[in-house]
C-alpha positions in Angstrom: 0.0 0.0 0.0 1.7 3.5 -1.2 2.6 5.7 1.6 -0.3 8.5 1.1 -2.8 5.5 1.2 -1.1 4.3 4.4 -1.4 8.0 6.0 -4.9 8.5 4.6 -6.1 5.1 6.5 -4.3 6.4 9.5 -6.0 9.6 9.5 -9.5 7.7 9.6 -8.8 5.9 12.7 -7.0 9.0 14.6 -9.6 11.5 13.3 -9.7 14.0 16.1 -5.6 13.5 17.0 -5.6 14.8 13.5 -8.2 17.7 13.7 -6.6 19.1 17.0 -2.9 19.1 15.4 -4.4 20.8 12.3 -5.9 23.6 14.8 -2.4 23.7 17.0 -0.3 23.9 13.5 -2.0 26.7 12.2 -1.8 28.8 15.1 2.0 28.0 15.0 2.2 29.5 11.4 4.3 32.2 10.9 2.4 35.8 10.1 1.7 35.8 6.7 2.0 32.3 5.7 -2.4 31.9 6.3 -2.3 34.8 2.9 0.3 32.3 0.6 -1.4 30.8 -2.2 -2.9 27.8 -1.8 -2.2 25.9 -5.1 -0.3 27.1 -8.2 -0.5 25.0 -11.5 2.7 23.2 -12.8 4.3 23.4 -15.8 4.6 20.2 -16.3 1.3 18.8 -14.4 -2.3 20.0 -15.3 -3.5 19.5 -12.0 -1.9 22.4 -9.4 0.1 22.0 -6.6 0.1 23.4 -3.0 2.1 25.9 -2.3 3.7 28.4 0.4 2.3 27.7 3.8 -0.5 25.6 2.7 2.4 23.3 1.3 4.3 23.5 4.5 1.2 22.8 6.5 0.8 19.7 4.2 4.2 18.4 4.9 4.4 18.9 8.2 0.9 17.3 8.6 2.6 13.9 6.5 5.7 14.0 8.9 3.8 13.5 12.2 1.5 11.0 10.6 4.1 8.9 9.7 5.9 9.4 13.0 2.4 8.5 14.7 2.0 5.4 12.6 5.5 4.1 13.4 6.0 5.3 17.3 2.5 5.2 18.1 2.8 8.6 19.5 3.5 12.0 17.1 4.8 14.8 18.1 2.6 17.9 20.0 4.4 20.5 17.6 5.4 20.8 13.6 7.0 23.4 11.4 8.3 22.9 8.6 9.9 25.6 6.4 10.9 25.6 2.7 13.6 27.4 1.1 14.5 26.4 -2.4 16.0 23.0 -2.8 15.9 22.7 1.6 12.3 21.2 3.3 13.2 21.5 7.1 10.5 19.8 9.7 11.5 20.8 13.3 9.2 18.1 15.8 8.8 19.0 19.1 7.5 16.5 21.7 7.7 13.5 19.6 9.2 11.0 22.5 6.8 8.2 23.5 6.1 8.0 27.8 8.7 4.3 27.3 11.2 6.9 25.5 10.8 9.3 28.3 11.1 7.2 30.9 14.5 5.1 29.5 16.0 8.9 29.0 15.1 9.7 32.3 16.5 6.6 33.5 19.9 7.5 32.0 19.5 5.7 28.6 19.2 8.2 26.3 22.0 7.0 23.6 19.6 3.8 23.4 16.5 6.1 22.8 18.4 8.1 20.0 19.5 4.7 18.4 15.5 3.5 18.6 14.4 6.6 16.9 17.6 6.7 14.6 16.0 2.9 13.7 12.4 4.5 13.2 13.8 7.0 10.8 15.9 4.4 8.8 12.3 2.6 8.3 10.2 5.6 7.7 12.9 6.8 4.8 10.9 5.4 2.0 7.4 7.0 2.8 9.0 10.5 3.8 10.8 10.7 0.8 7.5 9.5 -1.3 5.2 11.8 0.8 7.4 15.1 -0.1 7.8 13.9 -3.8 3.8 13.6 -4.0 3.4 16.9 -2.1 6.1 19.1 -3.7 6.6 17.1 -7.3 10.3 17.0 -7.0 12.4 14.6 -6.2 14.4 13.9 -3.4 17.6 13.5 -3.5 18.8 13.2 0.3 16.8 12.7 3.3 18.5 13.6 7.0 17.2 13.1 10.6 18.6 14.2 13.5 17.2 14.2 17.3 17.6 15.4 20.9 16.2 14.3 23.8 16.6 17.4 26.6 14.5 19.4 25.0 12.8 16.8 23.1 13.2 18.1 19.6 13.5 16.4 15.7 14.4 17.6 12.5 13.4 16.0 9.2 15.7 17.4 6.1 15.1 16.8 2.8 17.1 17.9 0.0 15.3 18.1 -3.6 17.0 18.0 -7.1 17.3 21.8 -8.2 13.8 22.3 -10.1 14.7 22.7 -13.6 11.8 25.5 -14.0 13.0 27.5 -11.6 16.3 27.9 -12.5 15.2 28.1 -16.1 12.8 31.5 -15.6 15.8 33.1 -13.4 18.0 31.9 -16.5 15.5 33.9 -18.7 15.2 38.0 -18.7 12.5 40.1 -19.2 11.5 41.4 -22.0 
């Protein structure tokens, strides 16, 4: 079953969890980002894409799905922020109570090798959860996490879009 389909039959059985991080989410969106444009058509696609800080809202809204679905837990907080060929999801909160309690306990290089382990076998539905979202591919995917304060970052790195660079290539006339 493709990743979005996974996600999507996720989202059915959390339904509120889901409807209550939307509502936290937005209010964590930066000033502005509620005016972006919400979908802008591709050149290459007839059907449009999201965009600004609905697409942002959309990634980070894939991220702690796929963090719920694997830990059983996702994290309280998401932001994600997009700058060219850089997608950047910051997590905050994401440790399950067992996590919590083994760092507390003094283990915490065994809780950062469990959730390095969850990343490794999450890899392949990030990376096709941004490709669907963004249409680009990905050409790196990082993860990094700390567990006083309990933070995670999600990095992906796309191929340069070819568009882009082509209309900054091209002058006006």
């Amino acid at each position: 079953m493709p990743a979005l389909h996974r996600a999507q039959a996720a989202d059915a059985r959390r339904g509120l969890f889901v409807a209550s991080f939307l509502t936290a989410r937005e209010a964590d969106l930066s000033e502005g980002d509620e005016n972006a444009a919400v979908m802008a058509p591709q050149h290459d696609s007839p059907e449009p894409r999201l965009e600004g800080g609905a697409l942002s809202a959309a990634i980070s809204e894939a991220v702690v799905r796929l963090l719920a679905d694997s830990t059983g837990r996702g994290p309280t907080k998401a932001r994600t922020t997009i700058d060219r060929d850089l997608i950047a999801v910051v997590l905050q909160n994401s440790l399950t109570p067992g996590e919590r309690y083994l760092a507390d306990s003094g283990r915490v290089e065994q809780v950062l090798d469990m959730r390095r382990a969850y990343q490794d076998a999450m890899r392949a539905d990030c990376i096709a959860s941004i490709e669907a979202l963004t249409g680009r591919t990905v050409q790196a995917f990082m993860s990094a996490n700390h567990v006083d304060p309990d933070l995670a970052a999600e990095l992906f790195i796309l191929e340069p879009d070819a568009t882009a660079a082509h209309a900054a290539a091209t002058p006006d006339r």
